[in-house]
N, C-alpha and C positions, 0 to 999 in steps of 0.2 A: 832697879826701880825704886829700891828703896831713898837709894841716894839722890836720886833725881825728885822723890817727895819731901825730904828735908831740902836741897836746894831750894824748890818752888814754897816751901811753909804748906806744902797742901799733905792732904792722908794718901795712903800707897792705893785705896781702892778708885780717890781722884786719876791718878796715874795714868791705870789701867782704861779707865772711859775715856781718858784725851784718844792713850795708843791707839787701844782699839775699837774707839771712835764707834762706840757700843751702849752709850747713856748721856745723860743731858748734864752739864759742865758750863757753867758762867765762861761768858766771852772772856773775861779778865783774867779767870781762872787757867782758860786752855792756853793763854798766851802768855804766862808763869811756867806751865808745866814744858810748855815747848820751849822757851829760853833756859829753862834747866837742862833739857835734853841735849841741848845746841850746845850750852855753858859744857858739860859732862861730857860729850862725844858719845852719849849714849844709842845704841845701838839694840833693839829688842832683840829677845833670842827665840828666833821664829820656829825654830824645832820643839822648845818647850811651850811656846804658848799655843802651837796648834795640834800640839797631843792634845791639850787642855779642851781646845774646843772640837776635837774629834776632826779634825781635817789637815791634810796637811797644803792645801792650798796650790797644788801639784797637779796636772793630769798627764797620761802619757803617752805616744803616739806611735804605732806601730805600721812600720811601714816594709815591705817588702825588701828592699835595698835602695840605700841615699843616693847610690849613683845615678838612678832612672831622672833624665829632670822633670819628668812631674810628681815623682814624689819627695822630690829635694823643695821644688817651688811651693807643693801643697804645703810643708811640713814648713816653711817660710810663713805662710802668710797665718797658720795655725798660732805660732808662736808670737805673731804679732796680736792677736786677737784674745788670745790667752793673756797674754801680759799686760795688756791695756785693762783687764780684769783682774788685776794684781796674782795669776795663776803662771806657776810655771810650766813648764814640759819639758817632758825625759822623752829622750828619744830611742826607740829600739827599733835598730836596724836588726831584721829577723831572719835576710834570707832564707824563710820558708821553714824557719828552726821551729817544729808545734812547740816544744818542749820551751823554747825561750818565750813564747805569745802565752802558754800557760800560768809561767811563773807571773806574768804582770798580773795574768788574770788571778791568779791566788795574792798578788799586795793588794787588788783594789777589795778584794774578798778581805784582808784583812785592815785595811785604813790606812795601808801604808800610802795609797795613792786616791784619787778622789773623784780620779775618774778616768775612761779610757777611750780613744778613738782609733780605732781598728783596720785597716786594711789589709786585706789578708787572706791568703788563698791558700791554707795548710789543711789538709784531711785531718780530722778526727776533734776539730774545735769546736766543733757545735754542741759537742754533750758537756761542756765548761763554759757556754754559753747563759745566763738567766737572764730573765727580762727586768729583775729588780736590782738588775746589778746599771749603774751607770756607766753605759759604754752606746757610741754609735759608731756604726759599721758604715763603710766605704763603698759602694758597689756592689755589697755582698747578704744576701738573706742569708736570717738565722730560722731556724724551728719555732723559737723564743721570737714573742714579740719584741725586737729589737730596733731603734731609731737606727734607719740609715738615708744618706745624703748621696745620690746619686747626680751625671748628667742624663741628658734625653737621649739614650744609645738607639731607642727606636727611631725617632724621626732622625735622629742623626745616620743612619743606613739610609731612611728615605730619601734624607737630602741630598746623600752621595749619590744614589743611583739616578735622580732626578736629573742631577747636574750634569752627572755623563751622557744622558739623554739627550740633554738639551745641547750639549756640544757634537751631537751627531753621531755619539757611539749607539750600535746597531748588535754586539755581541760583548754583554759585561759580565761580570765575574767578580764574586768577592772571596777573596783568599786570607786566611787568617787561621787559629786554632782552637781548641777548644777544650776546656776541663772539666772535670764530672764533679766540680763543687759549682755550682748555683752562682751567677753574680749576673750584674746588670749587662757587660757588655755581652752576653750573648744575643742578647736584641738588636743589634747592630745587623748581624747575619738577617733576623725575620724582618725589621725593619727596607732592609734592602729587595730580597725576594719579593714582598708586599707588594713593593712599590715599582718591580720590574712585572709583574705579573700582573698588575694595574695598565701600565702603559702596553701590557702585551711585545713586551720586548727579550729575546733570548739570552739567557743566563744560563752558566756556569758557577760549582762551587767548588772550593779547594779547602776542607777541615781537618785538621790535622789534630789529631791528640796529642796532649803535652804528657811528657816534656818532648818538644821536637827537637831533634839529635842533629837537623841539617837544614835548613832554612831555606839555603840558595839551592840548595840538589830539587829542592822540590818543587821548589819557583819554576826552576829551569826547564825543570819537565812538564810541569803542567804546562805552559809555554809552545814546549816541544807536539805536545798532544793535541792544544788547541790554539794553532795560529791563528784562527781567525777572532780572536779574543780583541780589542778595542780599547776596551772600561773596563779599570777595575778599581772595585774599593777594596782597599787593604784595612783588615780590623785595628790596626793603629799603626802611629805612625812609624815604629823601629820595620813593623815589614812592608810598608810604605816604601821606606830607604832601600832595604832590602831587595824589593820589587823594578825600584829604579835602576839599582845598580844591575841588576841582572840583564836586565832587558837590555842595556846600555853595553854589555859584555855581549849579547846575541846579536848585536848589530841594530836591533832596533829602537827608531826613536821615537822620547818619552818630550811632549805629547802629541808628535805629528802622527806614528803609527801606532801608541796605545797611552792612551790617559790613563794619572794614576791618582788618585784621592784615598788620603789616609787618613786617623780617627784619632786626636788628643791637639795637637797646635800647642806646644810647651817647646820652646827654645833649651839650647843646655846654658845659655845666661841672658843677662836682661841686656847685654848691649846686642847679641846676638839676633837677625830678622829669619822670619820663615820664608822660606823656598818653594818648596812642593805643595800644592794644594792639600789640603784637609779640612776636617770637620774638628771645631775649635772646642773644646771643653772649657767649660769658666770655672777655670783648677780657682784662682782668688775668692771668688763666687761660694762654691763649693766648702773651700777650708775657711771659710768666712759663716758659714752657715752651720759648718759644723761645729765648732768649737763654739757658738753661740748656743749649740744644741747640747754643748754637754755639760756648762755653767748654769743652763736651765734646768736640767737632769740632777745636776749635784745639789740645785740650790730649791727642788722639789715646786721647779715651776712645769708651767705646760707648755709641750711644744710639740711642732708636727712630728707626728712617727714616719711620716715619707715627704720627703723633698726631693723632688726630680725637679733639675736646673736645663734650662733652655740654652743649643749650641747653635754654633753658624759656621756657614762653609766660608774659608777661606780661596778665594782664586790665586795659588801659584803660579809657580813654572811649571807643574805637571798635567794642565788642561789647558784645552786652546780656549 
């Protein structure tokens, strides 16, 4: 900096108001300071001047595992939204590690980071949880008043069972699992019942607690137990897939003898189209709202503490 204030004839604390565009500087002036910068290949040392100002201009995003593609695409469009805000993002991939989702939460406790977006379904995180700490969480309540950005898992079970309704299923079933940490898509499950118990239509449920060890064994046998089963919505779309393929091994077909509606609409790439009917989550929506929630959070603006985003059924191959 210095060198780039004698190039330009201007003082070193000129400099620093062109950089960081943090004080008022004659038109003339910023356009001396920046031909010196340009002249010198000068370069800021962004680790030193954002100890200075207490931030390091960083947030980080904890996601479950990068292979799932919705949280490969969330963590996509995250990164786009962050950086159009000059903010970077560290990615941890956590596979369920508490101890790794801990340690971020002790950098953003110490300013190593600026802030955190959470996805996350590990036991014992809630008591490293604060409300004064900036972080929004994904689908999942804290204790702590904490921002989180959710889709509409309840109308979204309404919608599937609707759909299987109105396509003529007479005996639906929603199949999926379930875990004893709190998050949004368990409304998927009351969502659906609701709306089967409304039209006075007979249902079936299949809940399994995780971690579930056999997928298809159980598919199969529920199956087994309730052939007259029709409609089902599957709580997302891995056992959606799951559901088809079994059914497809028993000899029945998917959707002339059972419809099958499953819960996210996330491709594993963007040239790639959907198949099987489901109920569409707006992941872009979502990581778009969040990361706008936690630039607001870091930067001690105001913003909603809940945001539930509106989905829509897609009609595939697996309803007629």
């Amino acid at each position: 900096m210095k060198d780039v204030a004698k190039e330009a004839g201007v003082g070193l604390g000129t400099v620093s108001r062109v950089i960081n565009k943090n004080g008022p500087v004659k038109e003339s002036t910023r356009l001396k300071v920046e031909r010196a910068i340009e002249t010198l290949k000068y370069k800021p040392n962004e680790v030193a001047r954002n100890f200075k100002m207490q931030q390091s201009r960083s947030v980080a995003l904890i996601v479950p595992t990068i292979w799932h593609p919705f949280f490969s695409k969330f963590a996509y469009h995250v990164e786009q939204v962050l950086s159009n805000n000059g903010y970077k993002m560290i990615l941890c991939n956590s596979q369920s590690d508490v101890m790794k989702e801990i340690n971020y939460i002790s950098m953003l406790e110490k300013n190593k980071i600026d802030g955190l977006i959470a996805i996350t379904y590990s036991h014992d995180l809630d008591q490293y949880i604060t409300s004064h700490l900036p972080i929004v969480s994904i689908d999942r309540h804290f204790t702590e008043d904490v921002v989180y950005v959710t889709s509409d898992n309840e109308k979204g079970g309404q919608i599937a069972a609707d759909e299987l309704i109105k396509r003529g299923c007479r005996n639906i079933a929603f199949l999926g699992s379930v875990s004893d940490i709190k998050n949004e898509s368990m409304r998927r499950r009351q969502g659906f019942e609701a709306e089967a118990k409304q039209s006075s239509i007979s249902y079936r449920v299949l809940e399994l607690e995780e971690p579930v060890e056999d997928i298809n064994e159980s598919v199969r046998t529920f199956f087994h137990e309730h052939p007259d089963v029709d409609g089902v919505f599957a709580m997302n779309d891995k056992w959606a897939r799951i559901i088809i393929s079994t059914l497809q091994n028993e000899r029945k077909r998917v959707p002339e003898d059972v419809q099958v509606i499953g819960y996210d609409g996330i491709t594993a790439s963007k040239e790639e189209e959907l198949t099987f009917s489901t109920i569409k989550q707006p992941v872009h929506l979502m990581a778009e709202k969040a990361a706008e929630a936690i630039i607001s959070i870091i930067n001690d603006q105001p913003t909603d503490e809940k945001m539930i985003l509106p989905v829509e059924f897609y009609n595939g191959t697996s309803t007629k």
